[in-house]
PDB file of N, CA, C and O in Angstrom:
ATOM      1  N   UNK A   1      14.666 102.063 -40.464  1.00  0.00           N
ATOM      2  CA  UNK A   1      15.165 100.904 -41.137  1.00  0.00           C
ATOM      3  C   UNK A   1      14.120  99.826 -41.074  1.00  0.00           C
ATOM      4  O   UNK A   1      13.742  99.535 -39.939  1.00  0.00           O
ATOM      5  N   UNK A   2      13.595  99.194 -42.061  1.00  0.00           N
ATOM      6  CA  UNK A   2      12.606  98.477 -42.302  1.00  0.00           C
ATOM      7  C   UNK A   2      13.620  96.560 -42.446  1.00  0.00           C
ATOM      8  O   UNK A   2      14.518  96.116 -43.160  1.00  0.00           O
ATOM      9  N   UNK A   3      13.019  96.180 -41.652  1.00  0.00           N
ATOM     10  CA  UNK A   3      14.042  94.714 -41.668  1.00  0.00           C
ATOM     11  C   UNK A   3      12.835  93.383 -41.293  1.00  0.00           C
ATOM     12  O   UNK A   3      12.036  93.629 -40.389  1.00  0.00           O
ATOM     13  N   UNK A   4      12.764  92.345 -41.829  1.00  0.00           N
ATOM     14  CA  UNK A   4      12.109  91.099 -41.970  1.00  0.00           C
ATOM     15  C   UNK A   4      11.530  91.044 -40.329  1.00  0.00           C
ATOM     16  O   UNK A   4      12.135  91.401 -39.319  1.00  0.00           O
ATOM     17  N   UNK A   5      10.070  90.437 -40.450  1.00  0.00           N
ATOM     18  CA  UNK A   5       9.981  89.561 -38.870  1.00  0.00           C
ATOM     19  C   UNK A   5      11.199  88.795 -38.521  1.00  0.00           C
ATOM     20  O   UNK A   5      11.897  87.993 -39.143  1.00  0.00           O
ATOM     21  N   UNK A   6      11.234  89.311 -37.292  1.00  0.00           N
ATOM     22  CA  UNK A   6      12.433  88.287 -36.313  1.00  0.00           C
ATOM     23  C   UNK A   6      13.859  88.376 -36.637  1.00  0.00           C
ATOM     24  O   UNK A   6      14.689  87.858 -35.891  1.00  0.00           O
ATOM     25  N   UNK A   7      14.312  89.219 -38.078  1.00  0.00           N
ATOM     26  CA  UNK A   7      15.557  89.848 -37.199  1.00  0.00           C
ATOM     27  C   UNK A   7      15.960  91.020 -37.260  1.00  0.00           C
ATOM     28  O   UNK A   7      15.201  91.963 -37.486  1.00  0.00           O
ATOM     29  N   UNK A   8      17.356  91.150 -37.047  1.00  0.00           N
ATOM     30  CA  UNK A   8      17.615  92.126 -36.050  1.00  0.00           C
ATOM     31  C   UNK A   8      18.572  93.171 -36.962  1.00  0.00           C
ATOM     32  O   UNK A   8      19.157  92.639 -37.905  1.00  0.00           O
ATOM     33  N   UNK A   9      18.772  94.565 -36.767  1.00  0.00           N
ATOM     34  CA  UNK A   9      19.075  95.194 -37.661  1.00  0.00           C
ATOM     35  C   UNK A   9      20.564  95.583 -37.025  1.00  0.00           C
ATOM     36  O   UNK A   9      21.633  95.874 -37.562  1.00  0.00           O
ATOM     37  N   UNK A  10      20.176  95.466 -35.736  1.00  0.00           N
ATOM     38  CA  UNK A  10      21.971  95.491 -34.333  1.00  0.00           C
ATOM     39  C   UNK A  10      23.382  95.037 -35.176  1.00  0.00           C
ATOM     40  O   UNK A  10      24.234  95.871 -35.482  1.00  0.00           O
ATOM     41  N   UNK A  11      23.475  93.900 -35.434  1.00  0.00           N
ATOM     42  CA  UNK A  11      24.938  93.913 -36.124  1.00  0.00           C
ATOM     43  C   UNK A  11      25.419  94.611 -37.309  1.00  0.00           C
ATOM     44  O   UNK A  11      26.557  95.079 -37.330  1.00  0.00           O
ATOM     45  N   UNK A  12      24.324  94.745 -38.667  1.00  0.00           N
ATOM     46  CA  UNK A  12      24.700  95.940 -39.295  1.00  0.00           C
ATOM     47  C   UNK A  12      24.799  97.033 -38.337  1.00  0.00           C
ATOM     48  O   UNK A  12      25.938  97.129 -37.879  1.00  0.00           O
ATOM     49  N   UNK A  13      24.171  97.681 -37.999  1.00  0.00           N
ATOM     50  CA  UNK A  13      24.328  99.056 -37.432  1.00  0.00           C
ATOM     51  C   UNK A  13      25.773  98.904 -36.610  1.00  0.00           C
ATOM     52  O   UNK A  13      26.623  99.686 -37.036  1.00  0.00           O
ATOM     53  N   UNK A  14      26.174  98.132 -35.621  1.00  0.00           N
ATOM     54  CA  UNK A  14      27.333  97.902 -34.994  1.00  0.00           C
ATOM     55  C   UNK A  14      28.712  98.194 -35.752  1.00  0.00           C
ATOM     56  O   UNK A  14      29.656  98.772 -35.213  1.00  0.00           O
ATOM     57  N   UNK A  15      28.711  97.544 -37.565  1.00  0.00           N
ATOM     58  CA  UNK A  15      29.424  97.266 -38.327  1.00  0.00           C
ATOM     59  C   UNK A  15      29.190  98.978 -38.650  1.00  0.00           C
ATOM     60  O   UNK A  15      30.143  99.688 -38.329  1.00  0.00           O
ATOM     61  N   UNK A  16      28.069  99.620 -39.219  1.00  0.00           N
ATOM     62  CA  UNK A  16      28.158 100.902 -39.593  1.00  0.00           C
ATOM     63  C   UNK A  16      28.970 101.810 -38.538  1.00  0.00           C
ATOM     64  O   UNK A  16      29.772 102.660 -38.926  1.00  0.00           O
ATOM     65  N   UNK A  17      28.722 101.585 -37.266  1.00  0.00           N
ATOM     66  CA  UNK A  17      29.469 102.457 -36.363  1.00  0.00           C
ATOM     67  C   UNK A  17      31.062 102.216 -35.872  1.00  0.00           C
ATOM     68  O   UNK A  17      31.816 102.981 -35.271  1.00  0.00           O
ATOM     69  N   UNK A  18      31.225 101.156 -36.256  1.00  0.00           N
ATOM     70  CA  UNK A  18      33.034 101.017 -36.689  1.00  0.00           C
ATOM     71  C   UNK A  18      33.304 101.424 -37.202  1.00  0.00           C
ATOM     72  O   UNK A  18      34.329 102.030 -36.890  1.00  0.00           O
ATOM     73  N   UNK A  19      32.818 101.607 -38.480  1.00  0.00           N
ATOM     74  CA  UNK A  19      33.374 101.853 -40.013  1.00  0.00           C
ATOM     75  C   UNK A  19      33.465 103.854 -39.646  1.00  0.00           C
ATOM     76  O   UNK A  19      34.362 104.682 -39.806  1.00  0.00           O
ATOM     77  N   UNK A  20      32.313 103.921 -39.216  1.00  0.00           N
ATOM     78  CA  UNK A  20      31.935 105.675 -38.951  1.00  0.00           C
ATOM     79  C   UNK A  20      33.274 106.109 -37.649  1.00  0.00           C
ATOM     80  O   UNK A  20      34.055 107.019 -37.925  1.00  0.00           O
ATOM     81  N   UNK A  21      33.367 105.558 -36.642  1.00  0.00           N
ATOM     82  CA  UNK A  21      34.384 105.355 -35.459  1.00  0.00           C
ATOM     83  C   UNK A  21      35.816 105.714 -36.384  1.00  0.00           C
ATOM     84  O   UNK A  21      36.376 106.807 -36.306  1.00  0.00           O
ATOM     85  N   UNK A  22      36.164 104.893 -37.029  1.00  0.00           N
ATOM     86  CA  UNK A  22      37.819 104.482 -37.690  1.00  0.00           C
ATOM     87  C   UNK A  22      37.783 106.298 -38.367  1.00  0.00           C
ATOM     88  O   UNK A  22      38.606 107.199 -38.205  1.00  0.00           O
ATOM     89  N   UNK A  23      36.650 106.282 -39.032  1.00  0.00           N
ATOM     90  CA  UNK A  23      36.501 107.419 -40.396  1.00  0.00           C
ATOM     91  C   UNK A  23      36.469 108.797 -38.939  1.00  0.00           C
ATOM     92  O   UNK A  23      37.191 109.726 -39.299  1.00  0.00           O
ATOM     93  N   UNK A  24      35.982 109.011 -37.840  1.00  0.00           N
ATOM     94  CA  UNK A  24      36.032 109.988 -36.943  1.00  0.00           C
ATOM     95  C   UNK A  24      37.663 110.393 -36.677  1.00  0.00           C
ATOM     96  O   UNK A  24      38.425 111.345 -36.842  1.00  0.00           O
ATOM     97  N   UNK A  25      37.663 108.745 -36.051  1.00  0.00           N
ATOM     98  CA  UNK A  25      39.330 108.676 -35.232  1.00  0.00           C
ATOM     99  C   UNK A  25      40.500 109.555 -36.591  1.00  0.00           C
ATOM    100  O   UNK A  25      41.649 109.968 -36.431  1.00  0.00           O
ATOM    101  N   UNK A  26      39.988 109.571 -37.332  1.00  0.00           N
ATOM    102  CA  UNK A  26      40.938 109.532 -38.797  1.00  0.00           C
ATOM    103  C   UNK A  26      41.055 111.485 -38.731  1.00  0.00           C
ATOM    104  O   UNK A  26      42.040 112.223 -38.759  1.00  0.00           O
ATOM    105  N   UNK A  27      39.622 111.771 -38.641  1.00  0.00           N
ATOM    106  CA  UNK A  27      39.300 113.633 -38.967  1.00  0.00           C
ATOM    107  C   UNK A  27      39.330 113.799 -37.871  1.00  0.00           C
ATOM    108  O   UNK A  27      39.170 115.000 -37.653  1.00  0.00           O
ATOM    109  N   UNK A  28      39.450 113.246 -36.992  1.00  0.00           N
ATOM    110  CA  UNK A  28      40.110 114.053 -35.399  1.00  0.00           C
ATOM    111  C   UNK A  28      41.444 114.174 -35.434  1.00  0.00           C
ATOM    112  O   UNK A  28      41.981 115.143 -34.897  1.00  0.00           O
ATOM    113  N   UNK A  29      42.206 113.155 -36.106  1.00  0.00           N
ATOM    114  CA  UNK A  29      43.672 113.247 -35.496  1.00  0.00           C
ATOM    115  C   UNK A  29      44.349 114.100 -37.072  1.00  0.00           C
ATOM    116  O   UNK A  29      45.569 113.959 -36.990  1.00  0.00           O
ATOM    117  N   UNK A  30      44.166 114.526 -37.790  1.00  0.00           N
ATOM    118  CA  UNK A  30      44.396 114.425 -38.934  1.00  0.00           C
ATOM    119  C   UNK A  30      44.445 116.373 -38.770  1.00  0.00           C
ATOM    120  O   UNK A  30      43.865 116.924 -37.835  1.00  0.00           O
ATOM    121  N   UNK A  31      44.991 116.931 -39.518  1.00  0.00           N
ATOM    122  CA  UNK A  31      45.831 118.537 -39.976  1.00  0.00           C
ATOM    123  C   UNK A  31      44.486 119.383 -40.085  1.00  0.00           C
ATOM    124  O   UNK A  31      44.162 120.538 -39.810  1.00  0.00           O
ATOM    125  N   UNK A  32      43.734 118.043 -40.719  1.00  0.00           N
ATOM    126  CA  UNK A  32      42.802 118.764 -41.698  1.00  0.00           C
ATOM    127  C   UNK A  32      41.188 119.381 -40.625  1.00  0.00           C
ATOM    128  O   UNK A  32      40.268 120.045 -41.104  1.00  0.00           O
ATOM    129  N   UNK A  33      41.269 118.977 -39.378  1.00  0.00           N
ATOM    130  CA  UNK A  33      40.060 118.429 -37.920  1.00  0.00           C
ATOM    131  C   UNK A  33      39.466 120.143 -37.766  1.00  0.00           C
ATOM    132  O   UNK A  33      38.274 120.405 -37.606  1.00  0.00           O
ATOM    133  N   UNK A  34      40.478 121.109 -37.847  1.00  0.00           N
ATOM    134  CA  UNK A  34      40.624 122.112 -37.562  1.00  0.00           C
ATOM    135  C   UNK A  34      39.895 123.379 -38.759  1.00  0.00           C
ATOM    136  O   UNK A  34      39.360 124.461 -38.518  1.00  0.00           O
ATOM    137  N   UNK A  35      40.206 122.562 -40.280  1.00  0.00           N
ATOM    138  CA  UNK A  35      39.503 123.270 -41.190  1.00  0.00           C
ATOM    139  C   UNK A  35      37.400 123.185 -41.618  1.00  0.00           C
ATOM    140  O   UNK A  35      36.892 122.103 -41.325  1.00  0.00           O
ATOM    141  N   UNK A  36      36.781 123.875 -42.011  1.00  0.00           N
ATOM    142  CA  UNK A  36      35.433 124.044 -42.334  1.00  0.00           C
ATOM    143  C   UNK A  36      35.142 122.480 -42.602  1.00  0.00           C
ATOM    144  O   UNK A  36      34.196 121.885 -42.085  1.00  0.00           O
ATOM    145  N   UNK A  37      36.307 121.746 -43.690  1.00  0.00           N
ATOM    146  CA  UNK A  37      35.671 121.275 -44.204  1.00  0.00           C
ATOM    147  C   UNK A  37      35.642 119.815 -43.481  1.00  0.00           C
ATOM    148  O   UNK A  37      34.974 118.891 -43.945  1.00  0.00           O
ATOM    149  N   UNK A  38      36.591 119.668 -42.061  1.00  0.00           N
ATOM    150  CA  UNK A  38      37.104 119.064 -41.359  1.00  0.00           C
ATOM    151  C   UNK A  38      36.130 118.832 -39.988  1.00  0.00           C
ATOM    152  O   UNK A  38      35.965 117.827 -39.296  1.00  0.00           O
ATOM    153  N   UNK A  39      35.691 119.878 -39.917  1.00  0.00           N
ATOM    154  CA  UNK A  39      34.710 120.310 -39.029  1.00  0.00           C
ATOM    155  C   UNK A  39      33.246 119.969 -39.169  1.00  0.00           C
ATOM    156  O   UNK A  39      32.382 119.708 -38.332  1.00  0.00           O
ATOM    157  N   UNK A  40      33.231 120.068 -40.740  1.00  0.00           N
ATOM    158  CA  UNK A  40      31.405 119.093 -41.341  1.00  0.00           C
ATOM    159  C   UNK A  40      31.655 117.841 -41.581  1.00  0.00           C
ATOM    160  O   UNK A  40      30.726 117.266 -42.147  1.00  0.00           O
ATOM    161  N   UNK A  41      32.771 117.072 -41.308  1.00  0.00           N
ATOM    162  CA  UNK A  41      33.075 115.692 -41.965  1.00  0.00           C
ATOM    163  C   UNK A  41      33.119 115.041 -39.874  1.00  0.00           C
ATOM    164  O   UNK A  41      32.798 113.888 -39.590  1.00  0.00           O
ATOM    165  N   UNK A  42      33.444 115.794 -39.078  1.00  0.00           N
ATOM    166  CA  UNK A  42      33.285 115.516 -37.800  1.00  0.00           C
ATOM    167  C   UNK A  42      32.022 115.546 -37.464  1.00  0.00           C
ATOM    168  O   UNK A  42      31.554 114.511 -36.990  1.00  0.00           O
ATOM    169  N   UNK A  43      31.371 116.430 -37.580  1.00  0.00           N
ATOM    170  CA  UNK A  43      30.045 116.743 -37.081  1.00  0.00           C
ATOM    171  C   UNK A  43      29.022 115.599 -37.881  1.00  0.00           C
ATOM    172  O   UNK A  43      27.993 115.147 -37.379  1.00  0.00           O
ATOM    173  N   UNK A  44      29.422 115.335 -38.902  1.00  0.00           N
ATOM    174  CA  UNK A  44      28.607 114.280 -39.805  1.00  0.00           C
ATOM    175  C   UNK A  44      28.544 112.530 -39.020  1.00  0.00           C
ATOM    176  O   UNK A  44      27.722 111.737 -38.558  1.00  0.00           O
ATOM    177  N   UNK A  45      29.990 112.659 -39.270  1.00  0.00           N
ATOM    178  CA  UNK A  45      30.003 110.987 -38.781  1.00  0.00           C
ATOM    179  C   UNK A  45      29.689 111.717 -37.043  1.00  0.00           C
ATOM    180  O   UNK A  45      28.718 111.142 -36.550  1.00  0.00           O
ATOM    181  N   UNK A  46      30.128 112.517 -36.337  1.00  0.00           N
ATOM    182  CA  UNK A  46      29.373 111.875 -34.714  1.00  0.00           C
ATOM    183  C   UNK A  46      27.944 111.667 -35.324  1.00  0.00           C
ATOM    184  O   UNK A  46      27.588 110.521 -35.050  1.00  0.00           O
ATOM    185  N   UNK A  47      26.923 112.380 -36.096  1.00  0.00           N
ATOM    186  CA  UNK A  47      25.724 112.600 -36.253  1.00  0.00           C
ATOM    187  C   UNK A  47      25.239 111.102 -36.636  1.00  0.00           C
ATOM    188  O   UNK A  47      24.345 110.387 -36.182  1.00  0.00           O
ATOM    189  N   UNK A  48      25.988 110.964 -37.435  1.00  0.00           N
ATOM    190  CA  UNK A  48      25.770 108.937 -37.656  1.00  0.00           C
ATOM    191  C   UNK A  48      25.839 108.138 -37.073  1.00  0.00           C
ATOM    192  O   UNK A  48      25.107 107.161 -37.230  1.00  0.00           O
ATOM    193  N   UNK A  49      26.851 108.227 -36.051  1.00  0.00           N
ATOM    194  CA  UNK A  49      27.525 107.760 -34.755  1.00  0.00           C
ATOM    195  C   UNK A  49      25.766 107.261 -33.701  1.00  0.00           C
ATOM    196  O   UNK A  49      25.124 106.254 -33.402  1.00  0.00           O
ATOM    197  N   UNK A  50      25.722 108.631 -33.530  1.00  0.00           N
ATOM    198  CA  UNK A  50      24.420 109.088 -32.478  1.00  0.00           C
ATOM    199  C   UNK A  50      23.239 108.203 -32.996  1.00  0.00           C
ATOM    200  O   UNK A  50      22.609 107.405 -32.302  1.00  0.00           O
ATOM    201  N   UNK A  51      23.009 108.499 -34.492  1.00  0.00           N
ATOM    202  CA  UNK A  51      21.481 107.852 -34.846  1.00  0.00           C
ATOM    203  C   UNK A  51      21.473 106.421 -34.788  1.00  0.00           C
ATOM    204  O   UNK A  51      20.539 105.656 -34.550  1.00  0.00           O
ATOM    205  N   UNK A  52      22.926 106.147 -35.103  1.00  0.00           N
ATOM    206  CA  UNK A  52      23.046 104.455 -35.207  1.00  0.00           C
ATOM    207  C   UNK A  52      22.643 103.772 -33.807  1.00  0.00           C
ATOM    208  O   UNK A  52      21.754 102.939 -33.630  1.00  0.00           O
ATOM    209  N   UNK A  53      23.481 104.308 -32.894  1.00  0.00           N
ATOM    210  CA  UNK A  53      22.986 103.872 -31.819  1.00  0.00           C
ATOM    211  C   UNK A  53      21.919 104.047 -30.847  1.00  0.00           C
ATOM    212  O   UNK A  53      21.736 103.394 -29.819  1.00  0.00           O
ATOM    213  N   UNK A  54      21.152 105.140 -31.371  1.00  0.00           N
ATOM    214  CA  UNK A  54      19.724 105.583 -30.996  1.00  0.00           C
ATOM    215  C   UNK A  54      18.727 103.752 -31.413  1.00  0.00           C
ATOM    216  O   UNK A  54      18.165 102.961 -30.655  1.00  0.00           O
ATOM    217  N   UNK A  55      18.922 103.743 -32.828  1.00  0.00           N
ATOM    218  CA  UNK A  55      18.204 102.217 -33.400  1.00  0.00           C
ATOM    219  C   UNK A  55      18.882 101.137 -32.918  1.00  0.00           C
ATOM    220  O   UNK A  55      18.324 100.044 -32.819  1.00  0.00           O
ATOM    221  N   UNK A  56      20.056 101.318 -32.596  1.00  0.00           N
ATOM    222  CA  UNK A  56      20.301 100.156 -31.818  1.00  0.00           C
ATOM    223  C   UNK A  56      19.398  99.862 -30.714  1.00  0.00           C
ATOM    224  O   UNK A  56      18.595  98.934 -30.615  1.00  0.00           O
ATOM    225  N   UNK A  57      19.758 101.164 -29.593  1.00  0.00           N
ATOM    226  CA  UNK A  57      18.563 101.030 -28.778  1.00  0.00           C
ATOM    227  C   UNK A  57      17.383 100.705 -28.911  1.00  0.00           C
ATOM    228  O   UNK A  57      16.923  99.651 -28.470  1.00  0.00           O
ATOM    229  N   UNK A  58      16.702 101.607 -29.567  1.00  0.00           N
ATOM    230  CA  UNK A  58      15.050 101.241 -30.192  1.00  0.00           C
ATOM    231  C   UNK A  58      15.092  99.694 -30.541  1.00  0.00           C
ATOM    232  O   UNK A  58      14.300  99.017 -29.883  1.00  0.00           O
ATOM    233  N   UNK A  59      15.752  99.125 -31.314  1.00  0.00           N
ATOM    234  CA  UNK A  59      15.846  97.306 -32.242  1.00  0.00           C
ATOM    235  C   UNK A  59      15.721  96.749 -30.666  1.00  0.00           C
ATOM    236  O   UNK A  59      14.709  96.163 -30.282  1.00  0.00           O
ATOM    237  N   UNK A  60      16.894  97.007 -29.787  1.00  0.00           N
ATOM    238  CA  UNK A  60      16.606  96.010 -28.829  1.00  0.00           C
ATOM    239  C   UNK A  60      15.600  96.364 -27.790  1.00  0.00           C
ATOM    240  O   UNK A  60      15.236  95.322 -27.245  1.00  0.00           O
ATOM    241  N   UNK A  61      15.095  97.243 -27.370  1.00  0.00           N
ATOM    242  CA  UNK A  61      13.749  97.832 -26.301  1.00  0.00           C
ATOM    243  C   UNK A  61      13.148  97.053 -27.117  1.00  0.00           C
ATOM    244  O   UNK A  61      12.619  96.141 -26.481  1.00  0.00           O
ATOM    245  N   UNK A  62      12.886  96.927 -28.771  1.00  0.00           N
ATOM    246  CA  UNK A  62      11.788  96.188 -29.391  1.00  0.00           C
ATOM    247  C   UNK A  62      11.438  94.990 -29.365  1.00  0.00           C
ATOM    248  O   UNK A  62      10.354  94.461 -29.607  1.00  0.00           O
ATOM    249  N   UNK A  63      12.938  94.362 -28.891  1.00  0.00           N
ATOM    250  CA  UNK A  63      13.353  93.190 -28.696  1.00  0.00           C
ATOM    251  C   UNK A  63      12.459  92.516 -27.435  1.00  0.00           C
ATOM    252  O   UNK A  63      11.536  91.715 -27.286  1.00  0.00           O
ATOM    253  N   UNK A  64      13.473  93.496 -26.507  1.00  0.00           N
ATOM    254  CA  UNK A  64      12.595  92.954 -25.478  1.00  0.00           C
ATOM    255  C   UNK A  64      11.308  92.799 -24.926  1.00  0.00           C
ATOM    256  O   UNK A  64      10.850  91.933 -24.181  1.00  0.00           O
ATOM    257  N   UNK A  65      10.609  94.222 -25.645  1.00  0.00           N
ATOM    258  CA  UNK A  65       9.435  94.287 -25.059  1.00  0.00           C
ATOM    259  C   UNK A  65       8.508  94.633 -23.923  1.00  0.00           C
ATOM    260  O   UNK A  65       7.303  94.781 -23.722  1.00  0.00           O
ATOM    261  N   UNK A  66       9.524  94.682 -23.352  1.00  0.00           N
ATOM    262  CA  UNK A  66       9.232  95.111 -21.398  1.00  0.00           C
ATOM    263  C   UNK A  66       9.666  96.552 -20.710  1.00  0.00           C
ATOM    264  O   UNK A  66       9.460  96.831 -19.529  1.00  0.00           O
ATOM    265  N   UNK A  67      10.222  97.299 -21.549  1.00  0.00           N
ATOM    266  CA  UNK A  67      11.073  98.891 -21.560  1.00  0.00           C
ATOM    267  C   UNK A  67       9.981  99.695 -21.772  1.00  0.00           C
ATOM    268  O   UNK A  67       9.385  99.765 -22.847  1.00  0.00           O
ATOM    269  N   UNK A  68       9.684 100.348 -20.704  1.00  0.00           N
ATOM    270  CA  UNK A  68       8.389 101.500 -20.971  1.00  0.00           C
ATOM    271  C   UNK A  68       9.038 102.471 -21.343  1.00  0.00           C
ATOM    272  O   UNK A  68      10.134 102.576 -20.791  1.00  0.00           O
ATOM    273  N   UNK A  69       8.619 103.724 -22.549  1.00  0.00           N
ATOM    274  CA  UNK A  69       9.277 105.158 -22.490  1.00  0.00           C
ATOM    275  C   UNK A  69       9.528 105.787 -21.065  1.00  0.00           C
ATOM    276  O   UNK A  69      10.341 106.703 -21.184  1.00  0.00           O
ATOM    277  N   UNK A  70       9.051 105.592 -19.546  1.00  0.00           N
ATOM    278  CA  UNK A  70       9.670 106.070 -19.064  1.00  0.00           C
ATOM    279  C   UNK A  70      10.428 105.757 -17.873  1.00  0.00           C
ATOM    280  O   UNK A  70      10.597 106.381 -16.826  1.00  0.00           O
ATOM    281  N   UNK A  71      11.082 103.994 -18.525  1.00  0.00           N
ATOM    282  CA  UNK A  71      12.169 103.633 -18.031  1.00  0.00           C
ATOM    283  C   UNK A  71      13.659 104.058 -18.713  1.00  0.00           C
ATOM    284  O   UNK A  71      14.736 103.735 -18.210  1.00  0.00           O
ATOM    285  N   UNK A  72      13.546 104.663 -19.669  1.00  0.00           N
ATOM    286  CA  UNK A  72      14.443 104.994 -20.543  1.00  0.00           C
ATOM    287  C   UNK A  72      15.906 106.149 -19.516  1.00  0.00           C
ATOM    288  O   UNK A  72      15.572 107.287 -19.185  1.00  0.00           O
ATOM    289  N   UNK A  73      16.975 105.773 -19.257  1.00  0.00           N
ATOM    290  CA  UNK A  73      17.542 106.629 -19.031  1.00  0.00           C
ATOM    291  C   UNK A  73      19.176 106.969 -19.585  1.00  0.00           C
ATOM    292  O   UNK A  73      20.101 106.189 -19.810  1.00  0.00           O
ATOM    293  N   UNK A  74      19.097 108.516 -19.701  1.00  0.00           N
ATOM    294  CA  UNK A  74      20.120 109.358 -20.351  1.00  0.00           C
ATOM    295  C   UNK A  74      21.784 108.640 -19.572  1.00  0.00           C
ATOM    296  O   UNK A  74      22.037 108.745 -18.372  1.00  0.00           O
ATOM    297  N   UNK A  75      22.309 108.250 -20.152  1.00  0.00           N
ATOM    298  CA  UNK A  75      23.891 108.042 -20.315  1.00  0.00           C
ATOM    299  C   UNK A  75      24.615 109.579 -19.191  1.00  0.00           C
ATOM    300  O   UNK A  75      23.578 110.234 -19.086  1.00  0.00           O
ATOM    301  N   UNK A  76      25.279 110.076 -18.708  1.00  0.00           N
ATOM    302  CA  UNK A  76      25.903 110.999 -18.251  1.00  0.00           C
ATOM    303  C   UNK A  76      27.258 111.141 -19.245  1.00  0.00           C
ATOM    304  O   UNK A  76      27.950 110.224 -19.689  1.00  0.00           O
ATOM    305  N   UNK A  77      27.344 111.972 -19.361  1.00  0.00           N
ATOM    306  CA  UNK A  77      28.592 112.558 -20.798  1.00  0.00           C
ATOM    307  C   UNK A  77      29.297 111.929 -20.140  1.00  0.00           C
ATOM    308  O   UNK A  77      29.365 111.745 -18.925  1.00  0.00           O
ATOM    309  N   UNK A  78      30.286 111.304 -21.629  1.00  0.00           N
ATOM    310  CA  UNK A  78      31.238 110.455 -21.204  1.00  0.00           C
ATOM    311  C   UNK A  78      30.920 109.066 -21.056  1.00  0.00           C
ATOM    312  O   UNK A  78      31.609 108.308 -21.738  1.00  0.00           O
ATOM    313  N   UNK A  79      30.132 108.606 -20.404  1.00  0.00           N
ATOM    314  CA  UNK A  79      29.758 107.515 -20.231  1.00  0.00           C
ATOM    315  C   UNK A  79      29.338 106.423 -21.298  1.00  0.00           C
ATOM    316  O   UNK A  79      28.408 106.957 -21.902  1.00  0.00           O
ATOM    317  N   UNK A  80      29.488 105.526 -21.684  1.00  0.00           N
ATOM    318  CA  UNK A  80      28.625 104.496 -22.286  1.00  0.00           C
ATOM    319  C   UNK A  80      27.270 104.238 -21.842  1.00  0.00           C
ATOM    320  O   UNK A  80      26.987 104.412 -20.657  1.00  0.00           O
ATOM    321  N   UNK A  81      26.423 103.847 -22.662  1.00  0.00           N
ATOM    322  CA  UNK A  81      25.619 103.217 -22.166  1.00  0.00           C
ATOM    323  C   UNK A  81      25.542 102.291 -22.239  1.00  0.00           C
ATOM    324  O   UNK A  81      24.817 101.901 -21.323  1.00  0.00           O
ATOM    325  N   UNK A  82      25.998 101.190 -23.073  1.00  0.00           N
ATOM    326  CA  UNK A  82      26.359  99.863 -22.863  1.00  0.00           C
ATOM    327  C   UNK A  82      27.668  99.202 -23.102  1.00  0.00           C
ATOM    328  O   UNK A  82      28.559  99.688 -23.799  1.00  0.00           O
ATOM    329  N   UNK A  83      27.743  97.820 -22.347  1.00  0.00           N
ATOM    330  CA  UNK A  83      29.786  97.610 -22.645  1.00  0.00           C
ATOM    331  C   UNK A  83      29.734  97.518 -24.009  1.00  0.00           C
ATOM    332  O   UNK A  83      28.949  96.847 -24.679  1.00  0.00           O
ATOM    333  N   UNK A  84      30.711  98.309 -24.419  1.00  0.00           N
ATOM    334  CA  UNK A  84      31.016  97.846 -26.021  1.00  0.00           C
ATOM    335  C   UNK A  84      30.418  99.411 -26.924  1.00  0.00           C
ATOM    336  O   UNK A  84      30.567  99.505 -28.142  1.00  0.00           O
ATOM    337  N   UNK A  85      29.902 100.282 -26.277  1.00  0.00           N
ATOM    338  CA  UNK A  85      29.723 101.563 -26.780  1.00  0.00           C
ATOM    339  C   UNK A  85      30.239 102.416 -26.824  1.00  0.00           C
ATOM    340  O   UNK A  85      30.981 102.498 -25.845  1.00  0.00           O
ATOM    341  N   UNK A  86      30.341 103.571 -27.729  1.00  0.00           N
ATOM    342  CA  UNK A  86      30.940 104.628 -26.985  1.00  0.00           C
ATOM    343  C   UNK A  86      30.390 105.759 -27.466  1.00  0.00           C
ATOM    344  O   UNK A  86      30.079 106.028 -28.626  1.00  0.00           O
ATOM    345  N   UNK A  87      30.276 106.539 -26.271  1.00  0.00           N
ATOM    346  CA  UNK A  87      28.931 108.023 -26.669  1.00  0.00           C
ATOM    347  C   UNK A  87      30.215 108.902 -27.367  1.00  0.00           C
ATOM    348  O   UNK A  87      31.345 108.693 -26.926  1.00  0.00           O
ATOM    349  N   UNK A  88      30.023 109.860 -28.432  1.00  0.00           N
ATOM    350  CA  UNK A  88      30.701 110.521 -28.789  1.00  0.00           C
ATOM    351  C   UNK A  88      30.305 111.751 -28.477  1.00  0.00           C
ATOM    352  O   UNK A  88      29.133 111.676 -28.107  1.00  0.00           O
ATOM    353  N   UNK A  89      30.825 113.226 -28.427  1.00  0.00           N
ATOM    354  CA  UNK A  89      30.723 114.269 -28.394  1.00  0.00           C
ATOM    355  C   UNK A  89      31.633 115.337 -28.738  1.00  0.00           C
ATOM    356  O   UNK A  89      32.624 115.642 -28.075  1.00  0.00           O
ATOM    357  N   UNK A  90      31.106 116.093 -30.200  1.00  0.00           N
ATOM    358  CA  UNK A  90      31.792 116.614 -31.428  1.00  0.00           C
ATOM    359  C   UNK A  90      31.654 118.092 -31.241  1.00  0.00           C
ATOM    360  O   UNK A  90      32.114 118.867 -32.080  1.00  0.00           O
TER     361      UNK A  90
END
């Protein structure tokens, strides 16, 4: 995602991963979770889910500036990695 000096691409992406969240919560609970076509419409939005918040990450490490690649650490399933996240697994 290509975005202006100085800001920030975090609240779209935040807004994309609600919108993707509601549309999950919907083909999880729904008759349909269980069929092919139910099953690529899950696997899609977690897949959106994941990248969104991959650039979230990346936007703000960029932000800050001070995050070496190998301060970077993995979430434990289940877990968030930050308040207000939520890791999915499809």
């Amino acid at each position: 995602m290509v975005t202006a000096v100085g800001s920030s691409p975090v609240p779209s992406l935040q807004g994309q991963i609600r919108q993707d969240q509601v549309q999950l919560n919907d083909w999880t609970t729904c008759v349909s979770a269980k069929t092919p076509k139910g099953q690529a419409a899950i696997q899609k939005l977690s897949g959106e889910i994941s990248a969104a918040t991959e650039q979230i990450a990346r936007a703000l490490q960029n932000q800050s500036g001070t995050a070496s690649p190998s301060a970077k650490a993995t979430p434990a399933p289940g877990r968030a990695s930050r308040p207000g996240s939520l890791d999915v697994w499809a």
